[in-house]
C-alpha positions as CSV (number, residue, x, y, z in Angstrom):
1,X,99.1,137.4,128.9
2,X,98.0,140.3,128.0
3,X,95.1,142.7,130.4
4,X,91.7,142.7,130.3
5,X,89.9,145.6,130.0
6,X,87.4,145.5,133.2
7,X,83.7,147.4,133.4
8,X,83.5,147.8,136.9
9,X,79.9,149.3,136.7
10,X,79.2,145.4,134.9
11,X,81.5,143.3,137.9
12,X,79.3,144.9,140.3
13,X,76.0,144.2,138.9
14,X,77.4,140.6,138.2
15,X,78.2,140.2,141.9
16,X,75.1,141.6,143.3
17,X,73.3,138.8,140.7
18,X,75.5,136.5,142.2
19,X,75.0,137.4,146.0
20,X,70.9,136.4,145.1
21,X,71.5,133.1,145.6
22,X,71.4,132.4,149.2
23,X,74.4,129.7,149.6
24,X,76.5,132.4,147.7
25,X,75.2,135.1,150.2
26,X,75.9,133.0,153.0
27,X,79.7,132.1,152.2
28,X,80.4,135.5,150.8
29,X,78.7,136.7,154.1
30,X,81.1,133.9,156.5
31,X,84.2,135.4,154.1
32,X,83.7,139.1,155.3
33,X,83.5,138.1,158.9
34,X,86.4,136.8,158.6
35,X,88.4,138.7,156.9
36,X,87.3,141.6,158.9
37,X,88.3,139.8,161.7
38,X,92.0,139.7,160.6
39,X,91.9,143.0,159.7
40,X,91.6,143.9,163.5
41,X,94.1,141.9,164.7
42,X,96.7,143.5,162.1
43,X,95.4,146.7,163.1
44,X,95.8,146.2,166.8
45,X,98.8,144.7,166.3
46,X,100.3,147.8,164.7
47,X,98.6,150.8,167.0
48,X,100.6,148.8,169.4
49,X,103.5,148.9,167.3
50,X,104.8,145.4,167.4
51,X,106.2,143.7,164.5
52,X,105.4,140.6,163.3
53,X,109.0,139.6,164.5
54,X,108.5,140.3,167.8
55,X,105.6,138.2,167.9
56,X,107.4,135.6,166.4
57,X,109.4,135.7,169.4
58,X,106.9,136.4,172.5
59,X,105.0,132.8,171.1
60,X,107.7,130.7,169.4
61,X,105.6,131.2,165.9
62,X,106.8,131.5,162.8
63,X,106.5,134.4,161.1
64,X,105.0,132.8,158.0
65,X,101.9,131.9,159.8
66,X,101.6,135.2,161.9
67,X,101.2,136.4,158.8
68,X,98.9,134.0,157.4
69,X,96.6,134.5,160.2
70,X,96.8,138.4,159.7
71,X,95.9,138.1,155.7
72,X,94.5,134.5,155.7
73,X,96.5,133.6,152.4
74,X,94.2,131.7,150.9
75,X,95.2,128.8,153.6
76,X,92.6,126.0,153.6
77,X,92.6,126.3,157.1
78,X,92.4,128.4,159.9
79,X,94.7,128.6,163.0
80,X,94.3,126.8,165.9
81,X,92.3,128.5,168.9
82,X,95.6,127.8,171.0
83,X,97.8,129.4,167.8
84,X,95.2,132.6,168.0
85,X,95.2,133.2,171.6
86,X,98.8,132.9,171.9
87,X,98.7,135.5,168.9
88,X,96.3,138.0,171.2
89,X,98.5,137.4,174.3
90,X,101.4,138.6,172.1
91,X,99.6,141.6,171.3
92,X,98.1,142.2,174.9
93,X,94.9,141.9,173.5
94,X,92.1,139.4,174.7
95,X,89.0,137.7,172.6
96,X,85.2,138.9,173.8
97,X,82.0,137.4,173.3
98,X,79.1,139.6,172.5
99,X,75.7,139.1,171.3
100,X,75.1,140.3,168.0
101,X,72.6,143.0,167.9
């Protein structure tokens, strides 16, 4: 199959059209959380320098879903609260609640 020559300044206005609809917005919007979310964890995880191995065996994990909870992996669904907090404990890290702003 051969590549496709992309205009990014066209994808973006595409997107923004797209991101007008309000269920779009919304699920685009519930994506980023997300995803930022997972970002921190992988990030914490590594200032901390721990290895995904080594948290495979602090919890009894495995590795494949330390790593899908790290880069989500298109999974349909998203780990367990036990599963995450046994991820955080792992890492010595613990989840807050705050207010939005």
């Amino acid at each position: 199959m051969p590549f496709v020559k992309v205009d990014p300044q066209q994808e973006q206005k595409e997107f923004e059209e797209l991101l007008k609809d309000p269920v779009a917005k919304k699920a685009y919007e519930e994506f980023e959380r997300e995803y930022t979310f997972r970002q921190k964890l992988a990030e914490a995880r590594k200032q901390k320098s721990i290895t995904q191995k080594e948290i495979q065996k602090r919890t009894g994990l495995p590795q494949q879903s330390i790593s899908r909870i790290e880069k989500g992996a298109m999974q349909k669904q998203s780990p367990t609260l036990r599963t995450l907090l046994k991820y955080l404990d792992a890492i010595d890290c613990e989840l807050s609640i705050v207010h939005k702003h």
